[in-house]
C-alpha positions in Angstrom: -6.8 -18.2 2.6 -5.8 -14.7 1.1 -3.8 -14.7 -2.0 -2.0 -11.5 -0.9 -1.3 -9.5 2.1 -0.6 -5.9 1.9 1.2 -3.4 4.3 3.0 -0.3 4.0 5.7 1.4 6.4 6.6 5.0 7.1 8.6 5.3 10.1 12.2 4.5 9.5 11.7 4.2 5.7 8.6 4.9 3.0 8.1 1.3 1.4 5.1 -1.0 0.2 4.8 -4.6 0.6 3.1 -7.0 -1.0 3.4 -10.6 0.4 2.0 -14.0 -2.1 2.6 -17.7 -0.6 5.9 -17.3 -2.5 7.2 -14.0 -3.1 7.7 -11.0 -1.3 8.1 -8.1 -2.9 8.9 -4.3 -0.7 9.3 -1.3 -3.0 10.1 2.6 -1.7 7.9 5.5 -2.9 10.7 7.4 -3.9 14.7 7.3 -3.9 14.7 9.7 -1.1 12.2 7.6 1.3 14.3 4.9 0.8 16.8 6.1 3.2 16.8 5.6 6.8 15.6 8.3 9.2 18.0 7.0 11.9 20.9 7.3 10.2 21.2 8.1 6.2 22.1 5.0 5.1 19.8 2.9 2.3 19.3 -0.4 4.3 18.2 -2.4 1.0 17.0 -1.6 -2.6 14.6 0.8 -3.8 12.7 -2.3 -5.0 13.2 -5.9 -3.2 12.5 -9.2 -4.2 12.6 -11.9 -2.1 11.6 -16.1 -2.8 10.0 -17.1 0.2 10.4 -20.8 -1.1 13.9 -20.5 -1.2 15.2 -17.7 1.2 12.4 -17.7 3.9 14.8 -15.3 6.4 14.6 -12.5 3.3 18.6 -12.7 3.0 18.9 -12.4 -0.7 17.0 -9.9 -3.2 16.1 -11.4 -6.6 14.3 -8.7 -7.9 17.2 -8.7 -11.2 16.8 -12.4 -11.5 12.7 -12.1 -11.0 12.1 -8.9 -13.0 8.5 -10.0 -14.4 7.4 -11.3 -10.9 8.8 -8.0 -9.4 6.8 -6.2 -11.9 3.6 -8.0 -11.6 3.0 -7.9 -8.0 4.2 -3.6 -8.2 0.8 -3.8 -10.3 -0.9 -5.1 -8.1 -0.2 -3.1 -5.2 -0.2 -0.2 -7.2 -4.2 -1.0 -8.2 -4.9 -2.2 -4.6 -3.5 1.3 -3.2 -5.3 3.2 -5.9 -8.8 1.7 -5.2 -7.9 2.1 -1.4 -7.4 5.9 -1.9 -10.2 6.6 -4.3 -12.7 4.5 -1.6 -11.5 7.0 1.1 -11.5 10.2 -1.1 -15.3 8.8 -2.3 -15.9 8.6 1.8 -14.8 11.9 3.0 -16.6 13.7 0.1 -19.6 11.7 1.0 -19.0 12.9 4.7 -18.0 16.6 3.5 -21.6 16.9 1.2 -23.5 15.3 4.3 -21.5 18.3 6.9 -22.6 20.9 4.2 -26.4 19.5 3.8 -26.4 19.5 7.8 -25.6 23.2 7.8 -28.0 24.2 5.0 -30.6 22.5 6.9 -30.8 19.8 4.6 -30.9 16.7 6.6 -33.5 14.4 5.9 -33.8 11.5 8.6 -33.3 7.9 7.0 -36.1 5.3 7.8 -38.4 7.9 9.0 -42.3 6.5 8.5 -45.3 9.0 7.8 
């Protein structure tokens, strides 16, 4: 069993998510991606809290009465999203030094025997 699950959504709104066994908590990137594309309106918070215990259908937002959970899983997503990116910028470096190395002539094959 995972102890969190992770997702992020850009089409209608810019927001995180970060899902435990008993909290949910969804957070926008920024006050202005918190606003619907279809029609202008904020649907929810900039940051949302929800007890999944308690309020399984997501109807009421605790983050003011939860501030230290709220805070504690924004950590964790935040850490989670940073090692995600700096993985991927660590690939296509990797990829862009192997593209350069191929032009230069450079390439060595891997597992080659003598």
């Amino acid at each position: 069993m995972y102890l969190f699950v992770y997702v992020e959504e850009a089409h209608t709104q810019r927001k995180r998510a970060i899902r435990t066994e008993n909290f949910k908590y969804i957070y926008a990137l920024t006050n202005r991606e918190v606003v619907c594309k279809y029609c202008g309106f904020i649907h929810e918070g900039v940051k949302e809290l929800y007890c999944l215990k308690e309020d399984p259908q997501e109807f009421l937002n605790v983050v003011e009465k939860y501030p230290t959970v709220a805070r504690e899983l924004e950590e964790i997503l935040e850490k989670w999203v940073h090692l995600l990116v700096s993985k991927v910028r660590r690939q296509t470096i990797g990829e862009k030094i192997q593209e350069i190395r191929k032009k230069l002539g450079f390439m060595y094959r891997e597992n080659s025997t003598s």
